[in-house]
N, CA, C, O and CB atoms as a CASP TS submission, in Angstrom:
PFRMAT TS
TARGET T0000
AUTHOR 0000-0000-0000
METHOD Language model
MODEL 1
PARENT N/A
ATOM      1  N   UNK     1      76.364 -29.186  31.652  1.00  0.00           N
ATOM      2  CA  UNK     1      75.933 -30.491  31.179  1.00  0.00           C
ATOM      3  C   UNK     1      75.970 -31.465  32.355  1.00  0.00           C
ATOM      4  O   UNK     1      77.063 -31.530  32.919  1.00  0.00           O
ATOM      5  CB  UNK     1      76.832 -30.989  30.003  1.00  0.00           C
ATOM      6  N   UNK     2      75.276 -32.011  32.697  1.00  0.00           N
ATOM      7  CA  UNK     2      74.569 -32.678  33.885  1.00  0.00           C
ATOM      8  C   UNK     2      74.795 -34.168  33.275  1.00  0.00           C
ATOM      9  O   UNK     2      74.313 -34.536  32.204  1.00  0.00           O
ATOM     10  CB  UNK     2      72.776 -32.157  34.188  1.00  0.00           C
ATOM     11  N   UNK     3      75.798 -35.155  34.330  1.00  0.00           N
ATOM     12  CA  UNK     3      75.788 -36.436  33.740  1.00  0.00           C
ATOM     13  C   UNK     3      75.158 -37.628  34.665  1.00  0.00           C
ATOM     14  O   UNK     3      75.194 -37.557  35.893  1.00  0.00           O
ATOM     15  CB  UNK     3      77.223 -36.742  33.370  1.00  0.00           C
ATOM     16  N   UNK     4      74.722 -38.454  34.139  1.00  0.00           N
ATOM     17  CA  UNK     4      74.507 -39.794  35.048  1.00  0.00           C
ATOM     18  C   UNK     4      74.618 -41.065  35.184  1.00  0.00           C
ATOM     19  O   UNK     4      74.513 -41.733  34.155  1.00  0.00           O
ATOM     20  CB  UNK     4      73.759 -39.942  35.245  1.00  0.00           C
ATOM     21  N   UNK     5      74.827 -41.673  36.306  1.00  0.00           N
ATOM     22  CA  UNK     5      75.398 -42.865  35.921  1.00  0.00           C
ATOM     23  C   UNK     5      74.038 -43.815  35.133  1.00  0.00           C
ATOM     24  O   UNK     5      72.932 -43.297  34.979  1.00  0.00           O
ATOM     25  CB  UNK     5      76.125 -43.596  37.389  1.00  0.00           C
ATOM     26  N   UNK     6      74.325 -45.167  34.714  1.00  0.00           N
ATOM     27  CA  UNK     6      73.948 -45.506  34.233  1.00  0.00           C
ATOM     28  C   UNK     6      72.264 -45.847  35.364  1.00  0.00           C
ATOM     29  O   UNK     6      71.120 -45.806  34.912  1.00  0.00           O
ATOM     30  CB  UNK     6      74.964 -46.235  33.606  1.00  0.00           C
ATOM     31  N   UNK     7      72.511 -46.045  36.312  1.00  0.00           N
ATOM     32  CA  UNK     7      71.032 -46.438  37.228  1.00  0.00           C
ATOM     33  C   UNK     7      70.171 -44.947  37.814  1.00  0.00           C
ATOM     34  O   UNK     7      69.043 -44.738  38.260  1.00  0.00           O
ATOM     35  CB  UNK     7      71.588 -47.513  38.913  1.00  0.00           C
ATOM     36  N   UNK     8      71.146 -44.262  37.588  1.00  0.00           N
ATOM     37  CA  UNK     8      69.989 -42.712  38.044  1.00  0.00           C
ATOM     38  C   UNK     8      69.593 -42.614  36.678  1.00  0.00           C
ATOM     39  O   UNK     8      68.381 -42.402  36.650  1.00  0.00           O
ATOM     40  CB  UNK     8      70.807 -40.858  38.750  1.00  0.00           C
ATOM     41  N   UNK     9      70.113 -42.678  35.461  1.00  0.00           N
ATOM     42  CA  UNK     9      69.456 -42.836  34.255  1.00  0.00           C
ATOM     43  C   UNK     9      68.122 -43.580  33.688  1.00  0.00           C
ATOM     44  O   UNK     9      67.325 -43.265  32.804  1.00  0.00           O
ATOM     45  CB  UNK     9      70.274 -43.245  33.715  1.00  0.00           C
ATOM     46  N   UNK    10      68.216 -44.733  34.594  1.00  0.00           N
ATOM     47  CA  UNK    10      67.478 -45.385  34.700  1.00  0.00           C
ATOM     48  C   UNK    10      66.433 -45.393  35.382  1.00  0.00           C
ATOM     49  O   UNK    10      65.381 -45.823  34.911  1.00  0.00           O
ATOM     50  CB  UNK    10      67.882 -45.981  34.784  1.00  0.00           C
ATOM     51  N   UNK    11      66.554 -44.798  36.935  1.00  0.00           N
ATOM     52  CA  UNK    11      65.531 -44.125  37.644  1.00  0.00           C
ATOM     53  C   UNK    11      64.342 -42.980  37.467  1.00  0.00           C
ATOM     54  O   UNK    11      63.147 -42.907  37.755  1.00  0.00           O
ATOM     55  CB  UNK    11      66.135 -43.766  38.357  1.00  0.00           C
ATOM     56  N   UNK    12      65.905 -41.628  36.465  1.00  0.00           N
ATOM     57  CA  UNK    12      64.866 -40.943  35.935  1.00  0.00           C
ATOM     58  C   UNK    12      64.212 -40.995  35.196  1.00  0.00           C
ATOM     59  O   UNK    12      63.777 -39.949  34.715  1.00  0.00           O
ATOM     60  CB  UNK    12      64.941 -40.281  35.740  1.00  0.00           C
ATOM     61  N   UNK    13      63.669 -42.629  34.565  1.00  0.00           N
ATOM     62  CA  UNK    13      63.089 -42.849  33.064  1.00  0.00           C
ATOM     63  C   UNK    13      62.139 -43.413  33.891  1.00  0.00           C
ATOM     64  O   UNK    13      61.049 -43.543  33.334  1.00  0.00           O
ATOM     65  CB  UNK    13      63.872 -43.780  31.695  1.00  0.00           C
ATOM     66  N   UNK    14      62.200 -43.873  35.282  1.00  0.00           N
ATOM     67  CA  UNK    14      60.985 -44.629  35.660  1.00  0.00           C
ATOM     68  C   UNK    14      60.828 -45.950  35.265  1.00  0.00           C
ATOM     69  O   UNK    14      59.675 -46.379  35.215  1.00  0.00           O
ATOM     70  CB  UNK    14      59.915 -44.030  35.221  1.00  0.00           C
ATOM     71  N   UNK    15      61.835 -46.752  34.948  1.00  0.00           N
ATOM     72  CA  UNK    15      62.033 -47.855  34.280  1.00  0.00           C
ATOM     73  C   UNK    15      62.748 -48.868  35.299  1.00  0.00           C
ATOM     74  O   UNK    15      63.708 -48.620  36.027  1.00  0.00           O
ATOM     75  CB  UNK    15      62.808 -47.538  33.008  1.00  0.00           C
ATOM     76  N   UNK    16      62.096 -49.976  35.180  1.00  0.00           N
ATOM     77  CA  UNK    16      62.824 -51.252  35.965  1.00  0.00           C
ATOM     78  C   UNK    16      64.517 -51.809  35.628  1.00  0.00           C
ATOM     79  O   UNK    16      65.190 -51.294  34.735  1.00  0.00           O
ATOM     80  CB  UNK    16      61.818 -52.594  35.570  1.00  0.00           C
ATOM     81  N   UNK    17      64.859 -52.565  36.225  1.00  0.00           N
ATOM     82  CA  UNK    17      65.694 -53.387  35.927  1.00  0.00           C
ATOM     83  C   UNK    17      65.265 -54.478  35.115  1.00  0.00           C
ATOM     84  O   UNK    17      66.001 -54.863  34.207  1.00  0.00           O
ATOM     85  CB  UNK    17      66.202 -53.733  36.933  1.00  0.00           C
ATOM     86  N   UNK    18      64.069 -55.072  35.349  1.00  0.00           N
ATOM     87  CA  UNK    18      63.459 -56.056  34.787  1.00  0.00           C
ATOM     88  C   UNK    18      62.839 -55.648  33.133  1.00  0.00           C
ATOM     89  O   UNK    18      62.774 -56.325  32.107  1.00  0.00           O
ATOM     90  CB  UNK    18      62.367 -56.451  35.863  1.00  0.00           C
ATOM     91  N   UNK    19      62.519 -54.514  33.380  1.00  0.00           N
ATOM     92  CA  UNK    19      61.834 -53.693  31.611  1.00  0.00           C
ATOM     93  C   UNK    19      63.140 -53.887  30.938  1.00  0.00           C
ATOM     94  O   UNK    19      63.398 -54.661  30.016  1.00  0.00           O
ATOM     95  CB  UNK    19      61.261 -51.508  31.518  1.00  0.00           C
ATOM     96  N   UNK    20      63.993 -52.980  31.610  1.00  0.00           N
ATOM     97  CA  UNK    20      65.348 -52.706  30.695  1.00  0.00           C
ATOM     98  C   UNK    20      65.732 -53.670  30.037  1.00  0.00           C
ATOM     99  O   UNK    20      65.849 -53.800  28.818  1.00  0.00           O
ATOM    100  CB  UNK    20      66.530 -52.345  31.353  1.00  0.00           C
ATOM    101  N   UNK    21      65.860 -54.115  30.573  1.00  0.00           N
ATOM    102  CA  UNK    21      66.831 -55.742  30.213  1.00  0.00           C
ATOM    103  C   UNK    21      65.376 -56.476  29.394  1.00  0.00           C
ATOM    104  O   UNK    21      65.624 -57.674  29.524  1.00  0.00           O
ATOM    105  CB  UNK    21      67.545 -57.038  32.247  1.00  0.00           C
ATOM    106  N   UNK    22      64.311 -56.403  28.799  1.00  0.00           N
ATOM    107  CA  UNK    22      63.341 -56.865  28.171  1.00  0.00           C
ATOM    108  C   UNK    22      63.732 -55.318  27.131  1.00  0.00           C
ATOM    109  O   UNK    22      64.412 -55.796  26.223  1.00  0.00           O
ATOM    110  CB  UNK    22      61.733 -57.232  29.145  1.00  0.00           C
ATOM    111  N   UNK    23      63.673 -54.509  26.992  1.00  0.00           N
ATOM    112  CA  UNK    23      63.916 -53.041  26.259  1.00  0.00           C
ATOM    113  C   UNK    23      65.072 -53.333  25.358  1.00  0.00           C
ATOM    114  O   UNK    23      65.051 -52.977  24.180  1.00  0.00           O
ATOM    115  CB  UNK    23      64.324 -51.684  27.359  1.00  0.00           C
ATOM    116  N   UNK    24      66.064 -53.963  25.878  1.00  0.00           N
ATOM    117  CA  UNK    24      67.664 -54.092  25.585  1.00  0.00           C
ATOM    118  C   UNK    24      67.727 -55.439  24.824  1.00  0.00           C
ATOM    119  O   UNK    24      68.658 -55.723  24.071  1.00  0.00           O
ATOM    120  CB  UNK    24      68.711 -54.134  27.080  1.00  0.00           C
ATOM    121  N   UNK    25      66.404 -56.454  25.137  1.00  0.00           N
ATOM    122  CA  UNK    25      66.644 -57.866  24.971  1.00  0.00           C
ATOM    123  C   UNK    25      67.635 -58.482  25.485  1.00  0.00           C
ATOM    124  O   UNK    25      68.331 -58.999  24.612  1.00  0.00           O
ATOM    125  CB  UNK    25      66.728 -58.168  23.870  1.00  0.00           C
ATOM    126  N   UNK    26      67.978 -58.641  26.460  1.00  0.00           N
ATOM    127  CA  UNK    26      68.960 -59.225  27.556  1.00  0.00           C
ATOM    128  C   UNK    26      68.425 -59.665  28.687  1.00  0.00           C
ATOM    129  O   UNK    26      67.355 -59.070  28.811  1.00  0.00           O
ATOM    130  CB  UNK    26      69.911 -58.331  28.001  1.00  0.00           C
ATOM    131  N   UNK    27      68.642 -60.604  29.845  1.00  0.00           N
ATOM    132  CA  UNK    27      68.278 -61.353  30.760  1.00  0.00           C
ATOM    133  C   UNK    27      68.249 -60.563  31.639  1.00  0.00           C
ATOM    134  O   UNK    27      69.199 -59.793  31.504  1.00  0.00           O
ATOM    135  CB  UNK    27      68.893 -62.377  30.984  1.00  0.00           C
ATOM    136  N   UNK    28      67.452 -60.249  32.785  1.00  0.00           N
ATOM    137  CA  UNK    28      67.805 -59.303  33.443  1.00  0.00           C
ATOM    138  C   UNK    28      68.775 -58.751  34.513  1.00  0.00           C
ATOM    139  O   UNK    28      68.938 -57.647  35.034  1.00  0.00           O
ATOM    140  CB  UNK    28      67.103 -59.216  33.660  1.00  0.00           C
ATOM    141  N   UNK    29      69.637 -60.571  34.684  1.00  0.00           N
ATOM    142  CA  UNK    29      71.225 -60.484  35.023  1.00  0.00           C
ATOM    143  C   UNK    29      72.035 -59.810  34.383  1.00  0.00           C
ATOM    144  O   UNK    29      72.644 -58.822  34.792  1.00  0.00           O
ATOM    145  CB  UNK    29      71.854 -61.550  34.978  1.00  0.00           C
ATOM    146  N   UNK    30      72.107 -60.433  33.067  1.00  0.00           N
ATOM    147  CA  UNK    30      72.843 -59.194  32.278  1.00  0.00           C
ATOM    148  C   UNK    30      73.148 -58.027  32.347  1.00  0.00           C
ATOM    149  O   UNK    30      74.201 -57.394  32.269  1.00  0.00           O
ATOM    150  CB  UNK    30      72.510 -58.952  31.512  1.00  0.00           C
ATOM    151  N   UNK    31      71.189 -57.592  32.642  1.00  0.00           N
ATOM    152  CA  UNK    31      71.801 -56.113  32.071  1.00  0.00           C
ATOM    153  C   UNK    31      71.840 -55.379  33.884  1.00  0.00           C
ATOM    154  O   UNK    31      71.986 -54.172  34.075  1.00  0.00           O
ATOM    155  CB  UNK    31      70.320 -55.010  30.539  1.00  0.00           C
ATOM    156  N   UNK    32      71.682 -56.365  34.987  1.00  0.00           N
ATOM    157  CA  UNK    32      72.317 -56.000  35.846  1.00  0.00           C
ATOM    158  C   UNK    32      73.913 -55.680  36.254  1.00  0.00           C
ATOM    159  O   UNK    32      74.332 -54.794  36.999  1.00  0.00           O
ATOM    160  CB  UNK    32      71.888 -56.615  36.336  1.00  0.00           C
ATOM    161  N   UNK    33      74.423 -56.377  35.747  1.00  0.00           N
ATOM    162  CA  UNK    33      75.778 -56.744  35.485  1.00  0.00           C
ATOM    163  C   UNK    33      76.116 -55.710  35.039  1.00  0.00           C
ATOM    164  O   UNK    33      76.793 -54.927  35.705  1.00  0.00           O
ATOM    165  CB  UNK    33      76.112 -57.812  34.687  1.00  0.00           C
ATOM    166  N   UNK    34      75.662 -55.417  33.608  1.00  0.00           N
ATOM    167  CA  UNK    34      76.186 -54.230  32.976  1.00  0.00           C
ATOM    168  C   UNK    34      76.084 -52.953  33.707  1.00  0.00           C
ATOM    169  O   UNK    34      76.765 -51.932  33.607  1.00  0.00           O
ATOM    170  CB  UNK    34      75.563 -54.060  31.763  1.00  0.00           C
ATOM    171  N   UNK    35      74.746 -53.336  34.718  1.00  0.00           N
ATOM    172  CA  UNK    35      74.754 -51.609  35.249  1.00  0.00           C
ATOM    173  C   UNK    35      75.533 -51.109  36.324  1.00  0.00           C
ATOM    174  O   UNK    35      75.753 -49.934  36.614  1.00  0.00           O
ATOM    175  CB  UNK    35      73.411 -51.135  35.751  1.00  0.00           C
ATOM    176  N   UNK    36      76.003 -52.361  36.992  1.00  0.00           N
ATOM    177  CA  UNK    36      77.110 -52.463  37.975  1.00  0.00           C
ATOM    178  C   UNK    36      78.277 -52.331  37.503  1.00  0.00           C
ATOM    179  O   UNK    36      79.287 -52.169  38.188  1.00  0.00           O
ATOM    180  CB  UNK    36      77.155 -53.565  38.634  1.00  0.00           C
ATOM    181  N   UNK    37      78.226 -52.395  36.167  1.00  0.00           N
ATOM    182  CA  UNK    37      80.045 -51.874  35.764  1.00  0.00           C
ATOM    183  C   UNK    37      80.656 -53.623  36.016  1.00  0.00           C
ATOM    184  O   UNK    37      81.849 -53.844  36.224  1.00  0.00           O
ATOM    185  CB  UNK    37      81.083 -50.221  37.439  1.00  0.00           C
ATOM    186  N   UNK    38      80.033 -54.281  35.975  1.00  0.00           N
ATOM    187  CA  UNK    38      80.675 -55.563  36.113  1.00  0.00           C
ATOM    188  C   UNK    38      80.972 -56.547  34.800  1.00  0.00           C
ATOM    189  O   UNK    38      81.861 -57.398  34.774  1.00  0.00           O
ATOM    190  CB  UNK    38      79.820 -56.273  37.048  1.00  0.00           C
ATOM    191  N   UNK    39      80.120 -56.279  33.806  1.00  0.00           N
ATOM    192  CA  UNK    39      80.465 -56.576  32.436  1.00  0.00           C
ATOM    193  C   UNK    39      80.432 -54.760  31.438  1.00  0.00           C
ATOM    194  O   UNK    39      79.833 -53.706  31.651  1.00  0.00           O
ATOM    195  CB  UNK    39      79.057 -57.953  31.838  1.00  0.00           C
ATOM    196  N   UNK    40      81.196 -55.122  30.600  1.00  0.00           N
ATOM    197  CA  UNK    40      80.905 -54.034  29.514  1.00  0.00           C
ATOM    198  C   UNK    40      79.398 -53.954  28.940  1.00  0.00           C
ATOM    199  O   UNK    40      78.547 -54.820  29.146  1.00  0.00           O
ATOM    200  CB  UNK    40      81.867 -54.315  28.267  1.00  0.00           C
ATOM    201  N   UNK    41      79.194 -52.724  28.153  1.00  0.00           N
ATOM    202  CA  UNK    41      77.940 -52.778  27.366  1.00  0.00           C
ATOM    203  C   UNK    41      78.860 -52.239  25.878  1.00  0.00           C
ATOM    204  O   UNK    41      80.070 -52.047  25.753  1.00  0.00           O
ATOM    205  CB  UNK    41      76.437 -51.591  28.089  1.00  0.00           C
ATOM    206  N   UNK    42      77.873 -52.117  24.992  1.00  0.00           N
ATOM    207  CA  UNK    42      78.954 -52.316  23.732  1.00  0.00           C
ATOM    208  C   UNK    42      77.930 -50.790  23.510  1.00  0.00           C
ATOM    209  O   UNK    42      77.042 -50.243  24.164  1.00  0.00           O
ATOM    210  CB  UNK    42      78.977 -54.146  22.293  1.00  0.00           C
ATOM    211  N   UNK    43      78.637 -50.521  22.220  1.00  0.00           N
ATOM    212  CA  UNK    43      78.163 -49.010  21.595  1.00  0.00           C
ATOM    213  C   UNK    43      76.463 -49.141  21.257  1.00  0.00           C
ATOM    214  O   UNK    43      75.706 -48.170  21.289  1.00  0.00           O
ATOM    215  CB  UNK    43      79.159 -48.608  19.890  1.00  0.00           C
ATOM    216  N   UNK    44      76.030 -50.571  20.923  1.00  0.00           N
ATOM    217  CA  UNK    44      74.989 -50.015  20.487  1.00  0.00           C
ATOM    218  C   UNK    44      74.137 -50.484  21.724  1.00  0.00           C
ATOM    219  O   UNK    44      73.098 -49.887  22.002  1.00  0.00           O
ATOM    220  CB  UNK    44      74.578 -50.413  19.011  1.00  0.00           C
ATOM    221  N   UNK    45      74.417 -51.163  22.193  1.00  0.00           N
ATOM    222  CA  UNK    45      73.581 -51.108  23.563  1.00  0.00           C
ATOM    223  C   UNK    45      73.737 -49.703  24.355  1.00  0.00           C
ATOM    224  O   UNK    45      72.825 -49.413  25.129  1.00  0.00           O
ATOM    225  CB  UNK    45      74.117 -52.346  24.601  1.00  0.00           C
ATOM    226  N   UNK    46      74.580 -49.013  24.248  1.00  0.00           N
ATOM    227  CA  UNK    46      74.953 -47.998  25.489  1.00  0.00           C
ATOM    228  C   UNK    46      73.951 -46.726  24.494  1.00  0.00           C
ATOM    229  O   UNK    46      73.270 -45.881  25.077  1.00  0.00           O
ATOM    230  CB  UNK    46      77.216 -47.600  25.862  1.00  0.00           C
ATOM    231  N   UNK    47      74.039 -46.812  22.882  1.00  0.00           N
ATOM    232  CA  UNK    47      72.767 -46.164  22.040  1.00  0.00           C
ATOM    233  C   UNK    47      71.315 -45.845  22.361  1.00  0.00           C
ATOM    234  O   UNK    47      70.532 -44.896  22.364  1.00  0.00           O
ATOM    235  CB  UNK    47      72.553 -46.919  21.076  1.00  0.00           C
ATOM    236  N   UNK    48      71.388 -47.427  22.687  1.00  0.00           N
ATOM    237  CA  UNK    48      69.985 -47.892  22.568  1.00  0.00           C
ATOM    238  C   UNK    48      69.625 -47.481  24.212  1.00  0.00           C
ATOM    239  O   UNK    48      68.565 -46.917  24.482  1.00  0.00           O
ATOM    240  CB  UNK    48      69.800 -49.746  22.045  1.00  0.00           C
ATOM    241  N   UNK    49      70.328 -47.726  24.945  1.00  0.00           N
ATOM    242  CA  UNK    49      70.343 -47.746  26.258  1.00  0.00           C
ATOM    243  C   UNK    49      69.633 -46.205  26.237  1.00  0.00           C
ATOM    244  O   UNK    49      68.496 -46.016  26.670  1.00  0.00           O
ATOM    245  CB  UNK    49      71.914 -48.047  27.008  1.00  0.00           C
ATOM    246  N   UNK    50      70.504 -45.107  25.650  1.00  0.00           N
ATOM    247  CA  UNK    50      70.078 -44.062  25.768  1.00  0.00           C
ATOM    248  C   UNK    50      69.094 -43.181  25.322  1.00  0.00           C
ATOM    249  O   UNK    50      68.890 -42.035  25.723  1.00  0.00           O
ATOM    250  CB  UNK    50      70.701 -43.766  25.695  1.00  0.00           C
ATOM    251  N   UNK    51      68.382 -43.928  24.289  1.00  0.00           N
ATOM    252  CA  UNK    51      67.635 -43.877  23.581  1.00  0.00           C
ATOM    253  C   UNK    51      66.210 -44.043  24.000  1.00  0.00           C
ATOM    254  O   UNK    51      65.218 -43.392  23.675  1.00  0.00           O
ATOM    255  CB  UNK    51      68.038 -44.529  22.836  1.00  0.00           C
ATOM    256  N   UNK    52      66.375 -45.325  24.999  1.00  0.00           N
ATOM    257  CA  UNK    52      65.421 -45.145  25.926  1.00  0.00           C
ATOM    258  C   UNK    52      64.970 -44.588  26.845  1.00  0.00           C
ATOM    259  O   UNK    52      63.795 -44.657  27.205  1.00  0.00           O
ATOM    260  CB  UNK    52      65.327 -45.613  26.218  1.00  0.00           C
ATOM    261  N   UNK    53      66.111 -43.757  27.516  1.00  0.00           N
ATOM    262  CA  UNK    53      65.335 -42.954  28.972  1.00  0.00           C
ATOM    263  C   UNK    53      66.135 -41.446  28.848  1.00  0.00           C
ATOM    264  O   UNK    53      66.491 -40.559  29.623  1.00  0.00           O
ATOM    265  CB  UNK    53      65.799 -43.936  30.921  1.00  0.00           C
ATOM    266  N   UNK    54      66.192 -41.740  27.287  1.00  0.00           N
ATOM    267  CA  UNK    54      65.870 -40.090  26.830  1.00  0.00           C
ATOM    268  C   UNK    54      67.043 -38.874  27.346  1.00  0.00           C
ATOM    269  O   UNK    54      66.907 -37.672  27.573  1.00  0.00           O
ATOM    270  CB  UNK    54      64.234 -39.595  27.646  1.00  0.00           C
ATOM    271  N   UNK    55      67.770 -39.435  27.385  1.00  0.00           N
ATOM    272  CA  UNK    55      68.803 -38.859  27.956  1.00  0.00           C
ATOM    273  C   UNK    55      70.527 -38.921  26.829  1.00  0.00           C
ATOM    274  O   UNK    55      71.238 -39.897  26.592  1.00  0.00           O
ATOM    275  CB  UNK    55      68.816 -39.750  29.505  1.00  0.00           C
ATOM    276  N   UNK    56      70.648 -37.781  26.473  1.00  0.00           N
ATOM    277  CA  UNK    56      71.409 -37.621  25.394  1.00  0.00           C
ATOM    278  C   UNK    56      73.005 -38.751  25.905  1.00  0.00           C
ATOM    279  O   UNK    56      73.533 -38.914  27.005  1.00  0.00           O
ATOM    280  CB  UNK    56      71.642 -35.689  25.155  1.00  0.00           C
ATOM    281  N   UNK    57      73.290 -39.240  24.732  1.00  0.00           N
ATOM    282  CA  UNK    57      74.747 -40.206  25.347  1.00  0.00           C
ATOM    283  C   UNK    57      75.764 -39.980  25.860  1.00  0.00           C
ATOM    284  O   UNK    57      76.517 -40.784  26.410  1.00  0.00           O
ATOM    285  CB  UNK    57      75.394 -40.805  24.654  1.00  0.00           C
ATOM    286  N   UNK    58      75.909 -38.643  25.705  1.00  0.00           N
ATOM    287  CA  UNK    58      77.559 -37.608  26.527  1.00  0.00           C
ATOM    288  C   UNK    58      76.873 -37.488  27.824  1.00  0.00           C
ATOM    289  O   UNK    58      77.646 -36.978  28.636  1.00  0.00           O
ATOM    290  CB  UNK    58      78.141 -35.509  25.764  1.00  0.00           C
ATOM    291  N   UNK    59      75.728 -37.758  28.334  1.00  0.00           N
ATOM    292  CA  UNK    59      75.226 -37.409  29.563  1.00  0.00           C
ATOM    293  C   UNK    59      75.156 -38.484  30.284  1.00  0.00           C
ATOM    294  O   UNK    59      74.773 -38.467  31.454  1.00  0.00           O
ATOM    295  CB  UNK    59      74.062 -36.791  29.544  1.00  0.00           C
ATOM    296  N   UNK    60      75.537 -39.586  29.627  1.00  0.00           N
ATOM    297  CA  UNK    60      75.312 -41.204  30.499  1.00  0.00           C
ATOM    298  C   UNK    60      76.576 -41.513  30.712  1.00  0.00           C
ATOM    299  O   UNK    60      77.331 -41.707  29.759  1.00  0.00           O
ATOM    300  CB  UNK    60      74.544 -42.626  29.645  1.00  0.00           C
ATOM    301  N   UNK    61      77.095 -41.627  32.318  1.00  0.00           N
ATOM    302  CA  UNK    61      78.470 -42.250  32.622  1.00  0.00           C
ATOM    303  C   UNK    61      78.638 -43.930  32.579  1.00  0.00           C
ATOM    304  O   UNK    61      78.714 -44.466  33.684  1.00  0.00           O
ATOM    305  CB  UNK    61      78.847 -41.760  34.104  1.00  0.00           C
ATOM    306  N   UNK    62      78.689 -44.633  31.622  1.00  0.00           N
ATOM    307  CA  UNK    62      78.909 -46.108  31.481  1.00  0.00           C
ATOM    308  C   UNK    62      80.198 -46.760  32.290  1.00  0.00           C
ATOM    309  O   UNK    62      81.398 -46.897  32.051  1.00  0.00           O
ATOM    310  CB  UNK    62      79.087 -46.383  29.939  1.00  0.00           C
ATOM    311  N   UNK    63      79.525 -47.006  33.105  1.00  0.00           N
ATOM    312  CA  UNK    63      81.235 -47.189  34.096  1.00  0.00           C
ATOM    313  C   UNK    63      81.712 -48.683  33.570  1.00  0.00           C
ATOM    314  O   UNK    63      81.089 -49.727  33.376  1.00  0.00           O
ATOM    315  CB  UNK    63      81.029 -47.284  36.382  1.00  0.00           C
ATOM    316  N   UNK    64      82.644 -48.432  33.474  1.00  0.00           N
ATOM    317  CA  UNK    64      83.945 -49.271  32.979  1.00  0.00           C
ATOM    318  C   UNK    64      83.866 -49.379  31.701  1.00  0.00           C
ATOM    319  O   UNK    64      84.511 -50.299  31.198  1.00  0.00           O
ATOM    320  CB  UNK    64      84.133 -50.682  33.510  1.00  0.00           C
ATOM    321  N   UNK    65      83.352 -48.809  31.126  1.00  0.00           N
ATOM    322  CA  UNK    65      83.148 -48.932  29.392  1.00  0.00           C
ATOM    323  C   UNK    65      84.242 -49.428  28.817  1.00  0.00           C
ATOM    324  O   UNK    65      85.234 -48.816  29.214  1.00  0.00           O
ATOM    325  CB  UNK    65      82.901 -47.559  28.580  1.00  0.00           C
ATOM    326  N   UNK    66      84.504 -50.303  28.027  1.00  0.00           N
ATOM    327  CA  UNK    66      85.462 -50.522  27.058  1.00  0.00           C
ATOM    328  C   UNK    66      84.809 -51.087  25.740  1.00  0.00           C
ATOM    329  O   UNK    66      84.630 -52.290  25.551  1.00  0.00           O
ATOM    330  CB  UNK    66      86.510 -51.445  27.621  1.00  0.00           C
ATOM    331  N   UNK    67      84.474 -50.098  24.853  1.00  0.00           N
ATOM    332  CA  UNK    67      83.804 -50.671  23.722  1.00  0.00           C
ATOM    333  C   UNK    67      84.645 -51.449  23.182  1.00  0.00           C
ATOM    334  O   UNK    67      84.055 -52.328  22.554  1.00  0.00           O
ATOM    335  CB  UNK    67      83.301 -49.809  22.786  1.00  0.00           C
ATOM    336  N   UNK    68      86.059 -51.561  23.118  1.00  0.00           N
ATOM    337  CA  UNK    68      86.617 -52.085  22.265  1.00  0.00           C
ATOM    338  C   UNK    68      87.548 -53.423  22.985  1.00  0.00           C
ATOM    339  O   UNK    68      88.026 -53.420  24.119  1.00  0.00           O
ATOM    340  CB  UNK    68      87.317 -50.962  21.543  1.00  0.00           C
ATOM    341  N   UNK    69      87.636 -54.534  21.965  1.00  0.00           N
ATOM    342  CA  UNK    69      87.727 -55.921  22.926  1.00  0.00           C
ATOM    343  C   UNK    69      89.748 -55.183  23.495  1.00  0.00           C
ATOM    344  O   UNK    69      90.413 -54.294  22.962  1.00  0.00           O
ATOM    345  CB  UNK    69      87.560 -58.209  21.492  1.00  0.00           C
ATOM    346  N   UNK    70      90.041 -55.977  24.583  1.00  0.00           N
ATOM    347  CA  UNK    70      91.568 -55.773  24.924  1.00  0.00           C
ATOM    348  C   UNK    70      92.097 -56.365  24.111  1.00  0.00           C
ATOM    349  O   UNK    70      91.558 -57.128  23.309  1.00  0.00           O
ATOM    350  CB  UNK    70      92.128 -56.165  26.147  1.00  0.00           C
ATOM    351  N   UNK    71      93.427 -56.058  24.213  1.00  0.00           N
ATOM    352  CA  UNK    71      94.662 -56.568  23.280  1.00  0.00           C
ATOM    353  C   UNK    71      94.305 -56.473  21.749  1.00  0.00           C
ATOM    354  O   UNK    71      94.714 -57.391  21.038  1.00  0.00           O
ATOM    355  CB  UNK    71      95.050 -58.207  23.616  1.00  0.00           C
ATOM    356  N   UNK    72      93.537 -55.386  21.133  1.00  0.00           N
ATOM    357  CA  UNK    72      93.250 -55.316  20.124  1.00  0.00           C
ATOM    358  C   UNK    72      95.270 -54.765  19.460  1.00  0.00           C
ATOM    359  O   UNK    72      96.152 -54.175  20.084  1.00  0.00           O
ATOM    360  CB  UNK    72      91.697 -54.276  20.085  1.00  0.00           C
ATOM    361  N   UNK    73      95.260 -55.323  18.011  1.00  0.00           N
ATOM    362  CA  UNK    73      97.105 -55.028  17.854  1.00  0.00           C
ATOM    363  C   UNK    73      96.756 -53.166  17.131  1.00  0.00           C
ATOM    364  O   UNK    73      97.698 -52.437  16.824  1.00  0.00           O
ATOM    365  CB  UNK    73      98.296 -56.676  16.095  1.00  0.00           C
TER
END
C-alpha cells in the first residue's frame, strides 16, 4: 500500500493549489496552509480531499492531523 503526502496527492491528480481550494471551497491560503501541515484539515475535508484525486484515504498522509479539537475532557 503506497502512501502520499497530501501535495504528491495532489500532483498526481493534476490539480492546482488554486482548483483545490475552489474544489474544497476554501481560500486558496487556506488550503495552502492545510497542505503544509500548518493548520489542521478536519475529517470531512481530508474525505472530500480524497475523493477528489482519487486516491483511497489510508493512502493520504495528512500531516499533523488532529481531527479532534485539544483538551477535549
Amino acid at each position: 500500500m503506497e502512501k502520499y503526502t497530501v501535495e504528491q496527492a495532489r500532483g498526481l491528480a493534476k490539480i492546482s493549489q488554486k482548483r483545490m481550494s475552489i474544489l474544497l471551497g476554501m481560500s486558496e491560503n487556506a488550503y495552502i496552509n492545510k497542505e503544509k501541515g500548518e493548520t489542521r484539515f478536519y475529517v470531512d475535508e481530508a474525505l472530500k480531499f480524497s475523493n477528489i484525486v482519487g486516491i483511497p484515504f489510508e493512502n493520504i498522509i495528512f500531516c499533523n492531523v488532529n481531527f479532534f479539537k485539544k483538551n477535549v475532557p
